[in-house]
C-alpha positions in Angstrom: 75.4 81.8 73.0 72.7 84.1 74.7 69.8 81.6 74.7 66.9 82.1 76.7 64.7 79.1 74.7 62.3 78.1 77.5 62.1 80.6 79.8 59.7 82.4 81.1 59.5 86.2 81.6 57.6 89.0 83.0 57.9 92.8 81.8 56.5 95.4 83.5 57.0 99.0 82.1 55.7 99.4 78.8 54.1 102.5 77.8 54.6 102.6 74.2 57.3 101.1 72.1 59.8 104.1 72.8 59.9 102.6 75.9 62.9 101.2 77.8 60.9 98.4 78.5 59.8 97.6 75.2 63.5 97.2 73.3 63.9 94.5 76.6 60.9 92.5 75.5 62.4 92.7 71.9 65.6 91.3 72.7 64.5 88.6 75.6 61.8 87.3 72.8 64.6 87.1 70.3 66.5 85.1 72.3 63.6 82.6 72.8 61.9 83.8 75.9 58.4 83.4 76.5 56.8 86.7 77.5 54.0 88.3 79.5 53.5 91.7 79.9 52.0 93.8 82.5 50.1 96.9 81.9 48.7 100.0 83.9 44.6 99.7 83.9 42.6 102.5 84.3 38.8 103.5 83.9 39.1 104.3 80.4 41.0 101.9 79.2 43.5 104.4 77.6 46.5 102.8 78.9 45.8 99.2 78.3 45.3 99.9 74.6 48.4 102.1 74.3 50.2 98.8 75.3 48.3 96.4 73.3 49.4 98.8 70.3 53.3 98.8 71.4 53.2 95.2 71.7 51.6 93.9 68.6 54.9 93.2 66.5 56.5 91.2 69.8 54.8 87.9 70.7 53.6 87.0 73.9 51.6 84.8 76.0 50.2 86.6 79.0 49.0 90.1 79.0 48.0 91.3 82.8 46.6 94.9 84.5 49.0 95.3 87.2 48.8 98.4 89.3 52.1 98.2 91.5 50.3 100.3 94.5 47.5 98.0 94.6 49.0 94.6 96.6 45.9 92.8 95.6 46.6 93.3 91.8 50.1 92.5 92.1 48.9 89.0 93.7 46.6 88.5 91.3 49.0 89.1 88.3 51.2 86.3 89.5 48.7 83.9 90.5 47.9 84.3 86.5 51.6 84.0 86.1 51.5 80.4 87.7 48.0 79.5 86.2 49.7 80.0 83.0 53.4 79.1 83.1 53.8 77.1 86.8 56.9 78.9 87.0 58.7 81.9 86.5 62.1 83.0 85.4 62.6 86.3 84.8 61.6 89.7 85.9 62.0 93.0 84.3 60.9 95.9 86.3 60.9 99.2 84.8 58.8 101.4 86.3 58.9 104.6 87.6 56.9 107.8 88.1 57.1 111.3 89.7 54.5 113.6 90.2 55.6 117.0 87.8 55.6 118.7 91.3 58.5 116.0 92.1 60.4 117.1 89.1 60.6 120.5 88.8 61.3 123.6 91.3 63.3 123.4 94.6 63.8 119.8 96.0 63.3 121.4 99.8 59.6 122.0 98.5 58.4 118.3 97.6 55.7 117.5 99.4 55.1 114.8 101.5 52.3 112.9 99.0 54.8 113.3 96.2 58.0 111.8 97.7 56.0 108.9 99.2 54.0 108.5 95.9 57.3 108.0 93.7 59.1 106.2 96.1 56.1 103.5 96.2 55.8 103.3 92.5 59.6 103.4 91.2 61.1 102.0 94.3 59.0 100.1 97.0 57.1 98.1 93.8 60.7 96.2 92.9 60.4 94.5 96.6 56.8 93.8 96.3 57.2 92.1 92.8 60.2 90.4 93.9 58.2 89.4 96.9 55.3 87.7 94.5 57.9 86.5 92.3 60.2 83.9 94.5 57.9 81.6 94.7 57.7 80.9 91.4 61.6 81.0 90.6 61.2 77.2 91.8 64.5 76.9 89.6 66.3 80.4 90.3 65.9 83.3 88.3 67.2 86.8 87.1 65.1 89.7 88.3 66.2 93.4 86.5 65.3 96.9 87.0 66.5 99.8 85.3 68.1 103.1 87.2 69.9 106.3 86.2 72.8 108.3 87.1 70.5 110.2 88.9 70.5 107.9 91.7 73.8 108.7 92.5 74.4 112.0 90.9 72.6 115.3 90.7 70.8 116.0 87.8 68.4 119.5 87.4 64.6 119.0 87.6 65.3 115.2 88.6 64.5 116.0 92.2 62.4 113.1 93.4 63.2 111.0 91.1 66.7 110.6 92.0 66.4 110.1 95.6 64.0 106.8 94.6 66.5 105.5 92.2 69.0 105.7 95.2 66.6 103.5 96.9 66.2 101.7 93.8 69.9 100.3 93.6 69.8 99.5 97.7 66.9 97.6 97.2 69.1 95.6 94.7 71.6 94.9 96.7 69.6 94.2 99.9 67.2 91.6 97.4 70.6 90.3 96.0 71.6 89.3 99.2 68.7 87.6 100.6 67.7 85.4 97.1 71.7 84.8 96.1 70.5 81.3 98.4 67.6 80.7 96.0 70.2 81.2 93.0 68.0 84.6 92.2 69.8 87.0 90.8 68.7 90.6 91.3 71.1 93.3 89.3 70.1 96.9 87.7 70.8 98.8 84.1 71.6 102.3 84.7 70.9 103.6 81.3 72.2 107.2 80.0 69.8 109.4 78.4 67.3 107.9 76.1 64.6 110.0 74.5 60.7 108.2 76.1 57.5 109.1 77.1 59.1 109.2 81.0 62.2 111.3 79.9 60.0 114.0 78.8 58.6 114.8 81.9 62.4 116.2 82.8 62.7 119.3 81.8 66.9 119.5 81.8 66.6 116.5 79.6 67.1 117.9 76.1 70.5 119.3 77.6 71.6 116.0 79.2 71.5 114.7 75.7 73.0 116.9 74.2 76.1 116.8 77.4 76.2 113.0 76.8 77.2 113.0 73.4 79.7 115.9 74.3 81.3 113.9 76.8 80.8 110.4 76.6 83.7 108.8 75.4 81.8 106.8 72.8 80.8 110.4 71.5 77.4 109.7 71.8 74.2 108.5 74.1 72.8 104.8 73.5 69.9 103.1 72.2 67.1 101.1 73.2 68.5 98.1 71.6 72.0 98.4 73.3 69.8 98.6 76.6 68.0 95.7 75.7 71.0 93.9 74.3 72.3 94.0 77.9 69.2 93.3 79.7 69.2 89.8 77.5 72.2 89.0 78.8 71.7 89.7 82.5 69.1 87.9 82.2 70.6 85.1 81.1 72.6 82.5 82.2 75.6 84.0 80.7 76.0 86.5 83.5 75.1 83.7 86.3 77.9 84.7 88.1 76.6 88.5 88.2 74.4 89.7 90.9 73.5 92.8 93.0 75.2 95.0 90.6 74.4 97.9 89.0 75.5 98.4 85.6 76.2 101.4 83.2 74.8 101.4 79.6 75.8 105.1 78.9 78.3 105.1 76.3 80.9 105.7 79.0 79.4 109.2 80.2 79.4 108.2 84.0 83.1 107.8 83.9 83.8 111.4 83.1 84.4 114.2 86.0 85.4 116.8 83.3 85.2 117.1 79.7 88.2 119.5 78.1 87.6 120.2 74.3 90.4 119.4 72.3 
């Protein structure tokens, strides 16, 4: 039985509750986890309330600004993780962000500020959090980010985007490797196609949609809930004997190299 009764967990990510992030937080409260959330500050405000609305329906404990390119705000959100709960066990990471000058045009044309930009934020922040988190995975821990076939495929208008979830899924592995001995266990979601506030910033994506439930042998694309169904579990103790993988919520779509019509 997925039970997570006791457990504490951190969730980065949520913009609104179309977000990946969001559905995760669902399913990891449902299954008895204590939550905090993280949430992007900024002068107005704008985004902190955005979150506060998202959240409302899903109890939670801790609610923390945490700016991923700012190291003294990262420290500062888990000091008030171990203020609050002593110790943490889980860590959902699912941010990521591109510049619209990463994600559209030729890829030979990104500028330097971009690249380094979207690398920091969607790939670099996994190592820092994971960083701030051991310590407080006194009794091991599952630590989840989420990816896309992008990372290892192609995809028009991605661009930028795709070359940081490459580095994404290394940095899994290489965190995998070093925490196994701390029994923390550090695996990825690669989720197909799922229509959020992120996904609209690619412009190809109504078409990937619509190839995904061409293809896919499931005939269609997948949910937030499935997403968050299968975050639960790797976050549980279930898949304990899971780690430094990357695994497909698609609906099967990744398995396809060519689609004939019957």
């Amino acid at each position: 039985m997925l039970d997570l009764t006791g457990k504490n967990a951190l969730v980065t990510g949520i913009a609104n509750n179309r977000s990946i992030a969001w559905s995760i937080a669902q399913q990891l409260y449902k299954a008895g986890a204590n939550l905090g959330i993280t949430f992007l500050s900024d002068d107005h405000g704008r985004y902190e309330q955005k979150v506060r609305e998202a959240i409302e329906p899903i109890p939670h404990s801790l609610f923390l600004s945490c700016n991923v390119e700012d190291d003294a705000q990262i420290q500062s959100t888990f000091k008030a993780v171990e203020k609050k709960w002593g110790k943490l066990d889980i860590l959902v990471h699912s941010l990521a962000f591109a510049s619209k000058e990463g994600l559209t045009g030729d890829f030979s044309n990104t500028s330097r500020q971009c690249f380094a930009q979207a690398l920091d934020i969607s790939s670099y922040s996994l190592v820092a959090l994971s960083a701030a988190a051991k310590p407080l995975m006194t009794e091991g821990g599952s630590i989840l980010t989420i990816t896309s076939l992008g990372g290892v495929r192609v995809i028009p208008n991605y661009n930028v985007m795709g070359i940081a979830k490459a580095a994404l899924e290394m940095n899994v592995r290489y965190l995998a490797a070093e925490l196994g001995s701390d029994n923390i266990r550090v695996n990825a979601i690669s989720a197909g196609p799922i229509p959020t506030l992120a996904s609209q910033a690619i412009t190809s994506f109504p078409d990937l949609m619509r190839h995904t439930e061409q293809v896919a042998p499931l005939g269609r694309s997948v949910t937030q809930t499935e997403v968050g169904n299968a975050a639960a579990f790797l976050c549980s103790d279930l898949a304990r004997g899971i780690t430094g993988q990357v695994i497909y919520v698609d609906a099967g779509y990744s398995i396809m190299a060519l689609h004939v019509h019957q």
